[in-house]
C-alpha positions in Angstrom: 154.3 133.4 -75.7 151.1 134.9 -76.6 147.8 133.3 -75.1 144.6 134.1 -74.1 142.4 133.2 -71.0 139.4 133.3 -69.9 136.2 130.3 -70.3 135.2 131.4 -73.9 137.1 128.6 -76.7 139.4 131.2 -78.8 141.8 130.9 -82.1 144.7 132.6 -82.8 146.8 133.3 -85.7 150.1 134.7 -85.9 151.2 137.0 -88.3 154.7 138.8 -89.6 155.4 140.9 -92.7 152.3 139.9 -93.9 152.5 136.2 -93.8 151.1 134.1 -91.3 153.6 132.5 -89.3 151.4 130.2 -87.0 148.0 129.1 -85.3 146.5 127.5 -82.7 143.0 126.6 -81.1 143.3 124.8 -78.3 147.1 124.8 -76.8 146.6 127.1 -73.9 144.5 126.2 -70.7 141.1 124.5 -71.1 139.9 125.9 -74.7 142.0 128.9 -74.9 144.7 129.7 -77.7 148.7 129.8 -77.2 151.3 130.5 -79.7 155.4 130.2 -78.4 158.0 131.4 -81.4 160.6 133.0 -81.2 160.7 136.7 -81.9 163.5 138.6 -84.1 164.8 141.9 -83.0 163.1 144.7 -84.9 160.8 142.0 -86.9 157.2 143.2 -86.3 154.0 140.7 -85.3 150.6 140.6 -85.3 148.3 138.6 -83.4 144.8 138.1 -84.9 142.2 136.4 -82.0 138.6 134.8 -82.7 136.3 133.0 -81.2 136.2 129.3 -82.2 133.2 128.9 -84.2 130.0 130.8 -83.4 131.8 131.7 -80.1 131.5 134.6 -78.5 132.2 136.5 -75.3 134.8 138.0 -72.8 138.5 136.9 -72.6 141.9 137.9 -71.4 145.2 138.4 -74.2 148.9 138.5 -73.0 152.3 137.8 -73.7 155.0 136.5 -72.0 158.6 136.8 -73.3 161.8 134.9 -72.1 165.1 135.9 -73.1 166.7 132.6 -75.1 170.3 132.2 -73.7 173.1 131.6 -76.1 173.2 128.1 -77.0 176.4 126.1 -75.6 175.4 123.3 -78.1 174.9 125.7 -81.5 176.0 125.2 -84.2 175.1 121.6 -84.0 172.8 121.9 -87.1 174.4 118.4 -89.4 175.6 115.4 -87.9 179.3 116.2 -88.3 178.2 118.9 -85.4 176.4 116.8 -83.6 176.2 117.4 -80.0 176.9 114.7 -77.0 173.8 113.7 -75.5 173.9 112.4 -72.0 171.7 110.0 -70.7 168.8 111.8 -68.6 169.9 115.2 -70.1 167.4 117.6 -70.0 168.9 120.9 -70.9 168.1 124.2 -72.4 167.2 123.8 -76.3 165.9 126.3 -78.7 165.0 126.3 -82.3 165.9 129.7 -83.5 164.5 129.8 -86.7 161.6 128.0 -88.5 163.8 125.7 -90.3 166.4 125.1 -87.4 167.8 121.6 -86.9 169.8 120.7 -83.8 171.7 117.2 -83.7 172.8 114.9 -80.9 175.3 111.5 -80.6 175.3 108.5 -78.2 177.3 105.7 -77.0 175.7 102.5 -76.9 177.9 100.1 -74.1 178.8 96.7 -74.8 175.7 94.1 -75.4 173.4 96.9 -76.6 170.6 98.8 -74.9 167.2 100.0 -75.5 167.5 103.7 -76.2 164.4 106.2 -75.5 164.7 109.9 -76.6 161.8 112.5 -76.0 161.2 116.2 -76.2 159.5 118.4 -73.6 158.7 121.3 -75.1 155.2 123.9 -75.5 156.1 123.4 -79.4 155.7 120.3 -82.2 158.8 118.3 -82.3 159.7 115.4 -84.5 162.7 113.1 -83.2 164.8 111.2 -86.1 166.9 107.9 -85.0 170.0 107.0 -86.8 172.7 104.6 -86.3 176.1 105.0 -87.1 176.2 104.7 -90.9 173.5 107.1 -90.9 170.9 104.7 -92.0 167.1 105.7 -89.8 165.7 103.6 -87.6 163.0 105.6 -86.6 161.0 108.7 -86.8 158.2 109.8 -85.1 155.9 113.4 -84.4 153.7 113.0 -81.6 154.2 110.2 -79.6 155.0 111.9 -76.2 153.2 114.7 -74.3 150.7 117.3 -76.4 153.1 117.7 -79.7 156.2 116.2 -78.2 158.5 113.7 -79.9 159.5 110.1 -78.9 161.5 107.4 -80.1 162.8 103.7 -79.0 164.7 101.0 -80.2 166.9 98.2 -79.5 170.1 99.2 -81.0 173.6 97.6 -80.6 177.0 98.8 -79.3 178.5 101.8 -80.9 177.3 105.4 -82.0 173.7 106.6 -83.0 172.7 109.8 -83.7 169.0 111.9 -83.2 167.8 114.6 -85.0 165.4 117.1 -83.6 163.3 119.2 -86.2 160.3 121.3 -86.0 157.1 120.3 -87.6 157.1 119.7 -90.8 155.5 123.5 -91.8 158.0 125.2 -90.3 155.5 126.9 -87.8 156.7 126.9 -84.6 159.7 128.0 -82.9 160.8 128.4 -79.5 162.9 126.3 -76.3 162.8 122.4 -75.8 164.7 120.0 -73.8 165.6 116.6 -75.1 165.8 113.6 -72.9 167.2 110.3 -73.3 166.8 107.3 -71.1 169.3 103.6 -71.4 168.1 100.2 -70.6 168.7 96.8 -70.7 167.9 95.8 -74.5 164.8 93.2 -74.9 165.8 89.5 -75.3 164.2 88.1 -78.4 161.8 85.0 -78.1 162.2 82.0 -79.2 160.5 82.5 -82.6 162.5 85.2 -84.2 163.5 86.5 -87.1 159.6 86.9 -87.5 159.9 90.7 -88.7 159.0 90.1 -92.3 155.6 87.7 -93.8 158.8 85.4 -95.4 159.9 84.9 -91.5 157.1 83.8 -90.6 156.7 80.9 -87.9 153.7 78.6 -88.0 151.2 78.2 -85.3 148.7 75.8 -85.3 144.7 76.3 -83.7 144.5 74.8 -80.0 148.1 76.4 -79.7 149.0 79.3 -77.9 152.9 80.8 -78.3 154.7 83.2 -75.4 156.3 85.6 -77.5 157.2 89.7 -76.8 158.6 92.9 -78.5 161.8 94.0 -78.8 160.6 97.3 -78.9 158.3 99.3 -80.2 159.5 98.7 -84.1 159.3 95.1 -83.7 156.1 92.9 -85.3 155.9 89.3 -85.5 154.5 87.5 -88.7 153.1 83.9 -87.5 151.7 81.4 -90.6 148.0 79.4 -89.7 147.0 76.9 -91.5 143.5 76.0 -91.6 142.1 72.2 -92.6 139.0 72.4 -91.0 136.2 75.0 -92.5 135.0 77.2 -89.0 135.4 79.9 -87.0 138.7 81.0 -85.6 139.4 83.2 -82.5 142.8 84.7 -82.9 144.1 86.5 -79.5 147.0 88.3 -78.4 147.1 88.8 -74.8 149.6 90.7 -73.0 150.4 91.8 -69.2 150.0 95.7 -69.8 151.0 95.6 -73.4 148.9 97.4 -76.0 148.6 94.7 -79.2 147.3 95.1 -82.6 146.3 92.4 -84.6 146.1 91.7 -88.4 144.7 89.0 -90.3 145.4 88.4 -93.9 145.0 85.7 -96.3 147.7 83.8 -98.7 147.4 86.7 -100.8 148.8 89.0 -98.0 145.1 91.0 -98.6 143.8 92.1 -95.2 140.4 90.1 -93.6 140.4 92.0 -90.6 142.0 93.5 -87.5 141.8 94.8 -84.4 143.0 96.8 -81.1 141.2 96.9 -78.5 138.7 93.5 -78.7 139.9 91.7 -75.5 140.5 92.3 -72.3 141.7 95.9 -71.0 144.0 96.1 -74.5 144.4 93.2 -75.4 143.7 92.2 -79.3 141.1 89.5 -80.3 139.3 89.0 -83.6 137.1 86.0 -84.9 136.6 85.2 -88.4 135.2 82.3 -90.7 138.1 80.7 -92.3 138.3 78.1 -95.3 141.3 75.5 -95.6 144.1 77.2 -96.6 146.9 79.7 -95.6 146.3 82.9 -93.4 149.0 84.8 -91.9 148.6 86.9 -88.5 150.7 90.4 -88.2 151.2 91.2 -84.7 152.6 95.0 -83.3 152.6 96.4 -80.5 151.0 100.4 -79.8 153.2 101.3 -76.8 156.4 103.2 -77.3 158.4 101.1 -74.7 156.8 97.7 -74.7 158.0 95.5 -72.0 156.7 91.8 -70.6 155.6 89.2 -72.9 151.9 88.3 -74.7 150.4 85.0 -75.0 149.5 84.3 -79.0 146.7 81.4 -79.2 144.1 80.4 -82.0 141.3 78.6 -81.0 138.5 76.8 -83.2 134.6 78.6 -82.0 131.8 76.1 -81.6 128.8 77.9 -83.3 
């Protein structure tokens, strides 16, 4: 690990056989520069350090090395090497070279489970979910801590796998450990299938419709029909859940959206509808949603 310190804001490159290898601005403490990789035996590197900007001043360069131990788990590079992966398993994991791979298999129990996988690392992970047949479920870069990986979904009994990569440019190298975590799966509401527009389930304005997420992959398609010419408020509120909403008209074009418009982070948009057919696209921003939300169109008196 090399990284400055020191209250000036620094950059650093990394450089080997005249290529650079990686950079940073801001991964160390407060606005200092860190770089983690892992070194090879007789390989020379170079560390080039600037101030960010028009910075200048004082700071403080060292490195720090840690001797990688061999890996019990190598070679577990394809998923015919795929290494068990225990729940709440959070041992020693290294990428050893830029374009390393490392693969891991579960056991889903009877009646499924929500599964959640995560990286804690100093480097930029990106977690792949498979199931069985090798088919992905989901993917994701930075969803946990600073670069970390994390990924969740309802997924049935029987095997899935996760693949653990570097970013996609290859840059960083260095130790992780990989965690997963089991729960009780999500039961669906009342309104589902509602994943695709096709699905969708009407709701009608003066109604409001308990629904939730099965996890964080899940969206729910709901149909409006408007008669009356007016305004329409359009909320999704939820006990700690982070909702998105989208509003589109029969032509599936987009009319509006939003995050953050109600309470805390809760989702609320109002918009001046004609007669006719809308749909409403509801998601969900947290990465382990759990509790319902409260759907409900209501006519504005203007």
């Amino acid at each position: 690990t090399a990284e400055t310190s020191g209250s000036m804001d620094t950059m650093m490159e990394l450089y080997s056989e005249g290529s650079r290898i990686q950079s940073d601005d801001d991964g160390g403490e407060g606005e200092n520069s860190r770089i983690t990789f892992t070194a090879e035996a007789g390989r020379r590197y170079v560390a080039v350090v600037r101030g960010y900007g028009t910075h200048t001043g004082a700071y403080r360069f060292h490195v720090t090395t840690e001797t990688i131990p061999d890996e019990a788990s190598e070679p577990n590079d394809s998923r015919d090497r795929a290494t068990p992966l225990a729940l709440g398993d959070a041992g020693f994991r290294a990428f050893l070279t830029s374009g390393d791979q490392d693969w891991y298999q579960g056991e889903v129990p009877a009646g499924g489970a929500l599964i959640t996988v995560h990286t804690e690392s100093d480097i930029d992970t990106i977690l792949t979910l498979y199931d069985a047949g090798g088919n992905r479920l989901a993917e994701d870069d930075d969803s946990g801590s600073g670069g970390n990986a994390r990924v969740t979904a309802n997924l049935p009994e029987g095997r899935f796998y996760v693949r653990a990569t570097l970013y996609r440019d290859g840059s960083s190298q260095g130790p992780y450990t990989i965690i997963a975590r089991m729960r009780e799966p999500t039961a669906q509401d009342a309104y589902e299938p509602d994943n695709q527009l096709s699905q969708a389930k009407d709701i009608e304005p003066g109604q409001s419709q308990t629904r939730n997420f099965t996890d964080a992959r899940d969206v729910d398609w709901v149909r409006l029909r408007i008669i009356r010419a007016g305004y329409y408020a359009i909320r999704a509120q939820g006990s700690g859940l982070d909702t998105y909403l989208e509003l589109l008209d029969a032509s599936e074009s987009s009319l509006a959206e939003d995050d953050d418009g109600g309470e805390g982070w809760d989702a609320y948009l109002s918009a001046d509808l004609r007669p006719g057919t809308y749909y409403i696209k509801v998601s969900c921003l947290d990465q382990e949603p759990e509790g319902n939300y409260v759907l409900s169109v209501t006519e504005e008196q203007r």
